[in-house]
TORMAR-506376 format. One record per residue: residue in three letters; chain; residue number from 1; x, y, z of N, C-alpha, C, O in turn. Coordinates in steps of 0.2 Angstrom, whole numbers. Layout:
BEGIN
+-----+-------+-----+-------+-------+-------+-------+-------+-------+-------+-------+-------+-------+-------+-------+
: res : chain :   n :   nc1 :   nc2 :   nc3 :  cac1 :  cac2 :  cac3 :   cc1 :   cc2 :   cc3 :   oc1 :   oc2 :   oc3 :
+-----+-------+-----+-------+-------+-------+-------+-------+-------+-------+-------+-------+-------+-------+-------+
: ALA :     A : NUM :     X :     Y :     Z :     X :     Y :     Z :     X :     Y :     Z :     X :     Y :     Z :
...
+-----+-------+-----+-------+-------+-------+-------+-------+-------+-------+-------+-------+-------+-------+-------+
% end
This chain:
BEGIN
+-----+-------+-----+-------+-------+-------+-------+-------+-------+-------+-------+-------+-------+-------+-------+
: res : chain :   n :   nc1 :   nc2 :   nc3 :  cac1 :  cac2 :  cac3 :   cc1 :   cc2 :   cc3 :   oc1 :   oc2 :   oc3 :
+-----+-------+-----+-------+-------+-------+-------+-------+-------+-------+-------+-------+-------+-------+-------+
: UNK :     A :   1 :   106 :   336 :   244 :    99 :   338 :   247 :    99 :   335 :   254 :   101 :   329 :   256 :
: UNK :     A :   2 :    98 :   339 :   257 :    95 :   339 :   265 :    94 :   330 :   267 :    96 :   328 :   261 :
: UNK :     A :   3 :    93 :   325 :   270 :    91 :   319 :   272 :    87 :   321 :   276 :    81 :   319 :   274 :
: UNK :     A :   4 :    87 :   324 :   280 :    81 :   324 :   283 :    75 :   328 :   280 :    69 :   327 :   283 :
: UNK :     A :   5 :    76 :   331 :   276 :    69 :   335 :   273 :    68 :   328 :   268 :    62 :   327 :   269 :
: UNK :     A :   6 :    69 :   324 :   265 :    68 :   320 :   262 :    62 :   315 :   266 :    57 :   312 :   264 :
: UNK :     A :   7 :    65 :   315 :   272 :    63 :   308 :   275 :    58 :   312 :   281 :    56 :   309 :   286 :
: UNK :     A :   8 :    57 :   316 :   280 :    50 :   322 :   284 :    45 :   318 :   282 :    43 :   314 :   286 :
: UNK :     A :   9 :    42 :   320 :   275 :    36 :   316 :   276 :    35 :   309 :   276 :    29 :   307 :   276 :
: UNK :     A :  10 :    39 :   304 :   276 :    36 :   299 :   278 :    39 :   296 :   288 :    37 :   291 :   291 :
: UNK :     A :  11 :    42 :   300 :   290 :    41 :   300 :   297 :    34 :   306 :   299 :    33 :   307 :   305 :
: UNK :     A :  12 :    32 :   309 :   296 :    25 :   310 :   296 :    20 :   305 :   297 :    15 :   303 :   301 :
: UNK :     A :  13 :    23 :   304 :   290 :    17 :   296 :   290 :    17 :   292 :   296 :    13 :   291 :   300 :
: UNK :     A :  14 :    22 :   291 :   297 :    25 :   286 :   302 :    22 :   287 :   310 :    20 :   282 :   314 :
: UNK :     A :  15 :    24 :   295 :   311 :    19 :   296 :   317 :    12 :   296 :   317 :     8 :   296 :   322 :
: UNK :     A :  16 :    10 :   298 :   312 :     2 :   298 :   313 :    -1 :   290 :   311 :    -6 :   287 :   313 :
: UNK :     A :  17 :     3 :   286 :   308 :     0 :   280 :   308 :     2 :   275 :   317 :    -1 :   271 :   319 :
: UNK :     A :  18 :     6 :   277 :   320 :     9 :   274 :   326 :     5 :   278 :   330 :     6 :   276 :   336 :
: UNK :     A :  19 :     1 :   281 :   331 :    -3 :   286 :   335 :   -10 :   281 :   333 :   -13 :   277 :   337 :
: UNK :     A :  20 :   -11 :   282 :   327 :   -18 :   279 :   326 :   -18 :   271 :   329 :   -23 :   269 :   332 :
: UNK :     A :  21 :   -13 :   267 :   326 :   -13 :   261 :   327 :   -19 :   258 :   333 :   -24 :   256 :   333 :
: UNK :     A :  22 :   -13 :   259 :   339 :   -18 :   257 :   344 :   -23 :   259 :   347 :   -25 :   255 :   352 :
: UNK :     A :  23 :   -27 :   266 :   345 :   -34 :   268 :   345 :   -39 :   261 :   340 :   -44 :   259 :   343 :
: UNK :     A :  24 :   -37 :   259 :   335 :   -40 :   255 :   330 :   -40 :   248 :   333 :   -45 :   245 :   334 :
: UNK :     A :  25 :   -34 :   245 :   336 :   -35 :   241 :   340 :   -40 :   240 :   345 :   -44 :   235 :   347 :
: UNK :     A :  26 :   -39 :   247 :   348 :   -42 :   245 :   356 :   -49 :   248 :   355 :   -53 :   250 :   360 :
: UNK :     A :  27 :   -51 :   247 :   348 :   -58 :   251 :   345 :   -62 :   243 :   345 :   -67 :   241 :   348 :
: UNK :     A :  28 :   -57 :   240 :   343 :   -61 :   233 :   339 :   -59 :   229 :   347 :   -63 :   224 :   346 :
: UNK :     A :  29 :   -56 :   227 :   352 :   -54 :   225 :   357 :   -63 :   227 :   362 :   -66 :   224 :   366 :
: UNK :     A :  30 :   -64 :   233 :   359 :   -68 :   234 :   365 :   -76 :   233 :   360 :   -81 :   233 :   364 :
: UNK :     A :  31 :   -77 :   232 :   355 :   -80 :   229 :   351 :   -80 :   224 :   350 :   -85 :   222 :   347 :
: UNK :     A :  32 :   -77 :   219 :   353 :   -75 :   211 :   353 :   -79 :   210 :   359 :   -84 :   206 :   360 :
: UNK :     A :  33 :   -77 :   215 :   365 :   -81 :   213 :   369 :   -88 :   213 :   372 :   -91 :   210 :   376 :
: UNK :     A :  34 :   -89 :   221 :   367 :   -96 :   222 :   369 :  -102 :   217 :   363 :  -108 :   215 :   365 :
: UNK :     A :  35 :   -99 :   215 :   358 :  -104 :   213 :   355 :  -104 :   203 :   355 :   -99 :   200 :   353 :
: UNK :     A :  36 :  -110 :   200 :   360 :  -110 :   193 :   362 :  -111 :   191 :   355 :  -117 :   188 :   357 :
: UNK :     A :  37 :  -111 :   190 :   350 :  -109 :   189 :   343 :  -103 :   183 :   340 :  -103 :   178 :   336 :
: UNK :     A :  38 :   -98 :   188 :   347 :   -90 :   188 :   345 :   -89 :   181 :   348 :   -94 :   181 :   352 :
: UNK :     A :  39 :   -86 :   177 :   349 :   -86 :   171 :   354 :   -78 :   172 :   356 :   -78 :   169 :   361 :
: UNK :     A :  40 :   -73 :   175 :   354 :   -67 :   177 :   352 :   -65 :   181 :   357 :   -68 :   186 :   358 :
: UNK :     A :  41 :   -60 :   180 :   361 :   -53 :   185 :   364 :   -50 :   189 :   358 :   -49 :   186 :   353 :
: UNK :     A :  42 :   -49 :   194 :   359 :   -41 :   195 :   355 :   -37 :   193 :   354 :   -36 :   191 :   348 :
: UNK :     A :  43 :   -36 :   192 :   358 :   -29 :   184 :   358 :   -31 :   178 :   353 :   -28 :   175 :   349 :
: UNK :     A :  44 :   -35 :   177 :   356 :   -40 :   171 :   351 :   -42 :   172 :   344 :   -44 :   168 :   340 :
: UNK :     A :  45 :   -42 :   178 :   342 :   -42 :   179 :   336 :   -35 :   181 :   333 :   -33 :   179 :   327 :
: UNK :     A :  46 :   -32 :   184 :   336 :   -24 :   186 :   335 :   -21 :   178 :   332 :   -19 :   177 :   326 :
: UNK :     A :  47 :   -23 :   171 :   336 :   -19 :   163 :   334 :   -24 :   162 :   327 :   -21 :   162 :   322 :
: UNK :     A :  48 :   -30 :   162 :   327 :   -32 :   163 :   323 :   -31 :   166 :   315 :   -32 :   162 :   310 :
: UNK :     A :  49 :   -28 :   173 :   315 :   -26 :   174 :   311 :   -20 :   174 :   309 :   -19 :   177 :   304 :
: UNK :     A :  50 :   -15 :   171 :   312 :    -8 :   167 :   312 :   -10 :   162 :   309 :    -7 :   160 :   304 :
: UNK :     A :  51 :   -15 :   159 :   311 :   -16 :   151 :   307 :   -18 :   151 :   302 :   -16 :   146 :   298 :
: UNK :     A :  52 :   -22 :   156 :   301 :   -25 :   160 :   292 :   -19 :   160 :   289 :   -17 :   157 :   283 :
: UNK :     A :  53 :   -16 :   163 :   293 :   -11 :   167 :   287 :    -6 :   161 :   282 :    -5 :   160 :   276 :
: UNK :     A :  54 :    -3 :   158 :   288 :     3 :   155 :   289 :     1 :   146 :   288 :     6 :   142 :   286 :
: UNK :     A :  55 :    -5 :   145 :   289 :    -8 :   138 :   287 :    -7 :   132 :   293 :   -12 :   128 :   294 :
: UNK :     A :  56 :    -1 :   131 :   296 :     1 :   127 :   301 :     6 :   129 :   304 :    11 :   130 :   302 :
: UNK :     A :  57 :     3 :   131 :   311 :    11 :   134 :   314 :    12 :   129 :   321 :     7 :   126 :   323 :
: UNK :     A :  58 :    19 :   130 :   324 :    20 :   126 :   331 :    18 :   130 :   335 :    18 :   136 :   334 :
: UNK :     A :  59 :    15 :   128 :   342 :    15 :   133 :   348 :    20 :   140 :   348 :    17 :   145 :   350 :
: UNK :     A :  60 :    27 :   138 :   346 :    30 :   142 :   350 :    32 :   148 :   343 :    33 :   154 :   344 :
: UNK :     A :  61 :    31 :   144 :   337 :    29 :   152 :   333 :    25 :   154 :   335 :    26 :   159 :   338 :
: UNK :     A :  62 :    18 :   152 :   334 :    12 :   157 :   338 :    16 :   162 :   344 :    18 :   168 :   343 :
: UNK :     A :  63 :    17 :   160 :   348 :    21 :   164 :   356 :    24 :   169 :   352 :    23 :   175 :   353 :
: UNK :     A :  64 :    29 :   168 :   347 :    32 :   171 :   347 :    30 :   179 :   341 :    33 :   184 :   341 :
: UNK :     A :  65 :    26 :   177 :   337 :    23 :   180 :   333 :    17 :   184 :   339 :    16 :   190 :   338 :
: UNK :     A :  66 :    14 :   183 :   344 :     8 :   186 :   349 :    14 :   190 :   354 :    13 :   195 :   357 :
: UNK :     A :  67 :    21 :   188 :   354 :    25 :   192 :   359 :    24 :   188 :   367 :    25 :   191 :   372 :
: UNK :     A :  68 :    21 :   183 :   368 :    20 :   179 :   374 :    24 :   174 :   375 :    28 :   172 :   371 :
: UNK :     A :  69 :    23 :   170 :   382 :    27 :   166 :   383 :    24 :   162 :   383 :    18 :   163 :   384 :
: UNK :     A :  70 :    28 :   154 :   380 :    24 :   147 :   381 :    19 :   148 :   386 :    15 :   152 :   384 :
: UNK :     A :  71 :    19 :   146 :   390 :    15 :   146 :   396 :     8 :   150 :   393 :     4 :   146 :   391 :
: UNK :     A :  72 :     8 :   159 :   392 :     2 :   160 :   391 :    -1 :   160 :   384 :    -7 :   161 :   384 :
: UNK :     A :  73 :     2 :   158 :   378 :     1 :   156 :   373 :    -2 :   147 :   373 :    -6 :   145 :   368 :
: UNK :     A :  74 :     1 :   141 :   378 :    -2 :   138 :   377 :    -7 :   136 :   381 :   -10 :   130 :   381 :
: UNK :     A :  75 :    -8 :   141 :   388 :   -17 :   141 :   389 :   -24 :   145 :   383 :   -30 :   145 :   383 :
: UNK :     A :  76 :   -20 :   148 :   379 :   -25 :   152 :   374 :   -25 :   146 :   370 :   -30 :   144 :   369 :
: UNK :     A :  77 :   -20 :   144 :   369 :   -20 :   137 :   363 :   -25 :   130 :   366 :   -30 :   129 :   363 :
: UNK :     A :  78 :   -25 :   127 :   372 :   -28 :   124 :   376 :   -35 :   125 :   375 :   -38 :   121 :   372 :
: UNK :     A :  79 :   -38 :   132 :   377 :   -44 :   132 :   378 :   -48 :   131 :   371 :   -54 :   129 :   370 :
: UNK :     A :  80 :   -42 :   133 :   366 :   -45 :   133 :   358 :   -46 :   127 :   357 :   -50 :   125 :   352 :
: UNK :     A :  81 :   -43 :   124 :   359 :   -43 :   115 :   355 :   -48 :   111 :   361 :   -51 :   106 :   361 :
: UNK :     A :  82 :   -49 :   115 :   365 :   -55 :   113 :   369 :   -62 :   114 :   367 :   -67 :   111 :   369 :
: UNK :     A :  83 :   -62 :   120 :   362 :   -68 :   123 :   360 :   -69 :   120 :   352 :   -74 :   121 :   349 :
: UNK :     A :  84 :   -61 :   117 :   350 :   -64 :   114 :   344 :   -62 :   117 :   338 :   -63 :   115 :   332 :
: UNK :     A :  85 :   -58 :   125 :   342 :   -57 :   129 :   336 :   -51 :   128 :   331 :   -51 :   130 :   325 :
: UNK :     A :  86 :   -45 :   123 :   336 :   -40 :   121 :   333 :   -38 :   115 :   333 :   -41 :   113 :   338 :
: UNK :     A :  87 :   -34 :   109 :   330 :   -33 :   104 :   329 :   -25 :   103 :   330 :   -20 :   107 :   329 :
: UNK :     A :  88 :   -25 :    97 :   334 :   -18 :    96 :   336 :   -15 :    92 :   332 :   -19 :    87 :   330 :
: UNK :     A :  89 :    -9 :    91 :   328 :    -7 :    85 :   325 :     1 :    87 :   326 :     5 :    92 :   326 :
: UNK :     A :  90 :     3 :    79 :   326 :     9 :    79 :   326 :    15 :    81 :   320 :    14 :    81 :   314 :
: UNK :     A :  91 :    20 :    83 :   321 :    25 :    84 :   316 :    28 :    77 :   309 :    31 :    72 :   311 :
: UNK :     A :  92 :    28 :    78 :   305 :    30 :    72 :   303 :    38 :    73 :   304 :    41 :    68 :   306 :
: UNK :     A :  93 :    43 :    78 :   304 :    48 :    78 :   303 :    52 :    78 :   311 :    58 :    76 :   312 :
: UNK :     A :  94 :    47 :    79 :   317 :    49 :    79 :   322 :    43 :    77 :   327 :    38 :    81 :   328 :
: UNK :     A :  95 :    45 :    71 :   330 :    39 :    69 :   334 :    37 :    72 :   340 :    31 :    73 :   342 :
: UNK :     A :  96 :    43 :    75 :   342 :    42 :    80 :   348 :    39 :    86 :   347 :    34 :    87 :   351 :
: UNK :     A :  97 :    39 :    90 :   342 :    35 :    93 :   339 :    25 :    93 :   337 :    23 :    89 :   334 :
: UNK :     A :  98 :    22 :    98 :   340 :    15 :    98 :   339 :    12 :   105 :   335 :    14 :   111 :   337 :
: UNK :     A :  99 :     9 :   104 :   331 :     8 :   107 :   325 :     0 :   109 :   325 :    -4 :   106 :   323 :
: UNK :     A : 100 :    -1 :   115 :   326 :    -7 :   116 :   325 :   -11 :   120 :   318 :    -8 :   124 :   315 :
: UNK :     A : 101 :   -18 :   117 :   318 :   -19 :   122 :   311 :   -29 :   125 :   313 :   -31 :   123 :   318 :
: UNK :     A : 102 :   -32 :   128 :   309 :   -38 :   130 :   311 :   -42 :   123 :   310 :   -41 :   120 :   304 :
: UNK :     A : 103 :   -46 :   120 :   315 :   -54 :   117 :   311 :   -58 :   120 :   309 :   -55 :   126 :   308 :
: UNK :     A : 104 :   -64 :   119 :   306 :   -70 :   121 :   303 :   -73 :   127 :   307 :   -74 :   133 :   305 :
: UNK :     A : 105 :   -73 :   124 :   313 :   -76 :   128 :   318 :   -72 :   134 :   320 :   -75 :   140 :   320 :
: UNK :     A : 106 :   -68 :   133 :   320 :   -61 :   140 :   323 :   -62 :   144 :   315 :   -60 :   150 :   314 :
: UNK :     A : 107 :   -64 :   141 :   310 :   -62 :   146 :   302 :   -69 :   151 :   302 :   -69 :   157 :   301 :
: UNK :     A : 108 :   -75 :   148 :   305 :   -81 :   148 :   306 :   -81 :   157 :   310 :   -85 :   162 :   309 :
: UNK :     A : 109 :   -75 :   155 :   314 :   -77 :   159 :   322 :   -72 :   163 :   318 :   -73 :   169 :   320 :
: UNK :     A : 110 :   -67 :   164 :   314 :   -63 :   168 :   313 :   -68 :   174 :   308 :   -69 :   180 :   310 :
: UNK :     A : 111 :   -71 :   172 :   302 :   -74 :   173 :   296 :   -80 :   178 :   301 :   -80 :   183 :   298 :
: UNK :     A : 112 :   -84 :   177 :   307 :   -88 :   180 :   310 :   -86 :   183 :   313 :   -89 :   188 :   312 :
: UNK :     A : 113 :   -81 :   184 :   316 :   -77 :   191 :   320 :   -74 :   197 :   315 :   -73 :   203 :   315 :
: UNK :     A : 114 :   -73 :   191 :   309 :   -72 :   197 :   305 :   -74 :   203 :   303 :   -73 :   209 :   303 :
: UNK :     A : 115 :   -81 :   197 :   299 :   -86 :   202 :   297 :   -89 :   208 :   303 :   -91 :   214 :   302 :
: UNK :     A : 116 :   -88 :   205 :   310 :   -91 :   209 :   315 :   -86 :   216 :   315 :   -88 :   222 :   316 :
: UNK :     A : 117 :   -78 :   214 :   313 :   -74 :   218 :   312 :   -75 :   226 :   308 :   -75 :   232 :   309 :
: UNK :     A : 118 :   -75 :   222 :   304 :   -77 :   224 :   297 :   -84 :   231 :   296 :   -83 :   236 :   292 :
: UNK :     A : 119 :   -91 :   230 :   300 :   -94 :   232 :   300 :   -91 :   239 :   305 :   -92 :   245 :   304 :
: UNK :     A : 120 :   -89 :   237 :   311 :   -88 :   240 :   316 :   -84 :   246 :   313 :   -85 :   252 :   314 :
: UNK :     A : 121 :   -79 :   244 :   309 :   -73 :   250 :   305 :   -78 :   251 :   301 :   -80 :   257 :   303 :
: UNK :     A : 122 :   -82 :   250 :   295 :   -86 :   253 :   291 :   -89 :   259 :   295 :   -89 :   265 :   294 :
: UNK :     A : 123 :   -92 :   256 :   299 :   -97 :   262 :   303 :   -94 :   270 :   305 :   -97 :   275 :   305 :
: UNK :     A : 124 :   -84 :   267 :   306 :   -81 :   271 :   309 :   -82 :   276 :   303 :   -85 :   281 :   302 :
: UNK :     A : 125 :   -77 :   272 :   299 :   -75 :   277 :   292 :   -80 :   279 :   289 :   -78 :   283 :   284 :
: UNK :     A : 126 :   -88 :   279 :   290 :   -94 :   281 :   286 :   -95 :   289 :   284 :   -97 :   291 :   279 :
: UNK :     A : 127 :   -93 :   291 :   291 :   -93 :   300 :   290 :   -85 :   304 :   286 :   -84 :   310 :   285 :
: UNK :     A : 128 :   -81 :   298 :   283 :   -76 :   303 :   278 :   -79 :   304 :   276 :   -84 :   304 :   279 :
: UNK :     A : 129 :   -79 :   305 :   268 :   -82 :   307 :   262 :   -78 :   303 :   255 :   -72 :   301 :   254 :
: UNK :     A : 130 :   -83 :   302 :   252 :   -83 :   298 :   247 :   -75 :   298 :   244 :   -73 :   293 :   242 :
: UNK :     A : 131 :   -71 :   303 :   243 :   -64 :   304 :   239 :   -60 :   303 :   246 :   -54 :   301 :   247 :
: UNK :     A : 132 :   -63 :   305 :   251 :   -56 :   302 :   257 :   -57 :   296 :   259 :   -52 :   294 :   262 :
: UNK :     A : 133 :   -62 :   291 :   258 :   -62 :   283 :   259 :   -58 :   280 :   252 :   -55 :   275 :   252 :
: UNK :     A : 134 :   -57 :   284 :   245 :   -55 :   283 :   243 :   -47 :   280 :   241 :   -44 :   276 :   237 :
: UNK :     A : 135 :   -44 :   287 :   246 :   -39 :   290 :   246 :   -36 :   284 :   251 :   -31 :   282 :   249 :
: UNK :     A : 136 :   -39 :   282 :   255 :   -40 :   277 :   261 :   -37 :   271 :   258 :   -31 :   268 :   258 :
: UNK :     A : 137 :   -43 :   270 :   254 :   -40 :   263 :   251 :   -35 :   263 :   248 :   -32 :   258 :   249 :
: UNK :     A : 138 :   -33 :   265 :   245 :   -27 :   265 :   239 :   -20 :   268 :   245 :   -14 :   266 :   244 :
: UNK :     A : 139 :   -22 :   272 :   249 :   -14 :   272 :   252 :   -15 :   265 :   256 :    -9 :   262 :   257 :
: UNK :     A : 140 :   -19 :   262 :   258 :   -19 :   255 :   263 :   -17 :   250 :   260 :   -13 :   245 :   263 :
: UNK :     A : 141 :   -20 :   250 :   252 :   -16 :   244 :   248 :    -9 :   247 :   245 :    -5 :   243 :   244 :
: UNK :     A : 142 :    -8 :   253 :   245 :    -2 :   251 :   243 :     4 :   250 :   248 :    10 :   250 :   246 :
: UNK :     A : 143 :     1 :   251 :   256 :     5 :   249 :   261 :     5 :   241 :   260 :    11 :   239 :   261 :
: UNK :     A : 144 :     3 :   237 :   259 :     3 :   229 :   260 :     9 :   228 :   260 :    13 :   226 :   265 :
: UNK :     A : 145 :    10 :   229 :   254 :    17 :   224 :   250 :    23 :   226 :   258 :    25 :   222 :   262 :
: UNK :     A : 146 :    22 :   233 :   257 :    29 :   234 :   262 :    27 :   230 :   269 :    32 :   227 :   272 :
: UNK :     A : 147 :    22 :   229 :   270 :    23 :   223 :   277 :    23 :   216 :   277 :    24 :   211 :   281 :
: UNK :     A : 148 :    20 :   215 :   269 :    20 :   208 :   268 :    26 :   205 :   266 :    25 :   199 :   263 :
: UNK :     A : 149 :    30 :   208 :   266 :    37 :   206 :   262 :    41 :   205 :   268 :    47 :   204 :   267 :
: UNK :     A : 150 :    38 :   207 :   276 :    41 :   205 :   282 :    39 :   199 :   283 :    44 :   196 :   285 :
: UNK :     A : 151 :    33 :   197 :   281 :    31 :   194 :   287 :    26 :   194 :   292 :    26 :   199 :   295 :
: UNK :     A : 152 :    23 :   191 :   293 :    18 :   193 :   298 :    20 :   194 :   304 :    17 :   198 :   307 :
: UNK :     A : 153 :    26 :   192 :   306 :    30 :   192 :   313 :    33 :   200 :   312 :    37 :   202 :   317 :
: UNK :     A : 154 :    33 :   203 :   308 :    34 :   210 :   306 :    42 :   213 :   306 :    44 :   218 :   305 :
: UNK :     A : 155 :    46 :   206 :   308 :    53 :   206 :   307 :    57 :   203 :   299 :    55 :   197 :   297 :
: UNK :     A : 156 :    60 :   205 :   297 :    64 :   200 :   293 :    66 :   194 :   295 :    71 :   194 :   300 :
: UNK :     A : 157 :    64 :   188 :   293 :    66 :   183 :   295 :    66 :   181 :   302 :    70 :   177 :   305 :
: UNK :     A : 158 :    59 :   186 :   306 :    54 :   183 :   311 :    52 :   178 :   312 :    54 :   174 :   316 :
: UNK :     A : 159 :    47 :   176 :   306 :    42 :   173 :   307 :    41 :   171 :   299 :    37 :   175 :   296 :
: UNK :     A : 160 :    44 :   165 :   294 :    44 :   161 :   290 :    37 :   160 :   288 :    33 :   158 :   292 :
: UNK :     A : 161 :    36 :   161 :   283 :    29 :   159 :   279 :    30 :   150 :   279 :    34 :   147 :   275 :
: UNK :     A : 162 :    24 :   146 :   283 :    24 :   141 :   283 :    23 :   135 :   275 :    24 :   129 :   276 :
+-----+-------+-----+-------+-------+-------+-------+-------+-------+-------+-------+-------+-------+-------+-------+
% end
């Protein structure tokens, strides 16, 4: 059999989800900003949910998991630990090393942009119809596994589950 007739419909898939992708982003980026709600950058939510994820990461996983350099990763980090969102501590295995994880207040601020998130796509998706939200869900879950078995850093052996 043919390969590429094989592999048709999921580079289907493939361009209509790569097409949408940053529509959805710059849905909820521009969402983040209009609604004073949000206390949260992008970016600032982006460490955020690294730190969710992942539980304690170093500065330079962050950088490298947001695709940024020290430098602009550790003014985003800076302003957070100024606002209380994140907590600095040192490495037990390596003193030069500084380890960040969320405070109360940063889980706080993450938990409320979500939800702000969350509504903002509900509203989107409101006008499918009862069997294509369906359809929605069940292809989204069953895309998980395949990205969570990367990683969050979306590379094989990127970005290490802490």
């Amino acid at each position: 059999m043919d390969q590429t007739v094989e592999k048709l419909p999921a580079l289907e898939c493939a361009v209509e989800f790569l097409e949408l992708l940053p529509l959805i982003m710059g849905s909820l980026q521009c969402e983040m900003r209009r609604d004073p709600a949000t206390g949260l950058t992008m970016g600032q939510f982006r460490v955020l949910s690294v730190l969710n994820w992942h539980g304690v990461c170093s500065v330079s996983q962050i950088a490298d998991f947001l695709e940024l350099g020290l430098p602009a990763t550790s003014k985003i980090i800076d302003g957070m630990v100024s606002a209380g969102m994140l907590l600095r501590r040192g490495d037990p295995s390596d003193r030069r090393r500084v380890l960040l994880e969320i405070s109360s207040v940063g889980r706080n601020e993450l938990l409320a942009t979500r939800a702000i998130a969350h509504n903002h796509l509900a509203n989107l998706l409101s006008p499918l119809s009862e069997p294509d939200r369906a359809r929605l869900i069940e292809s989204l879950r069953s895309m998980r596994p395949l990205f969570v078995k990367l990683g969050s850093g979306g590379c094989p052996g990127k970005f290490s589950h802490a």
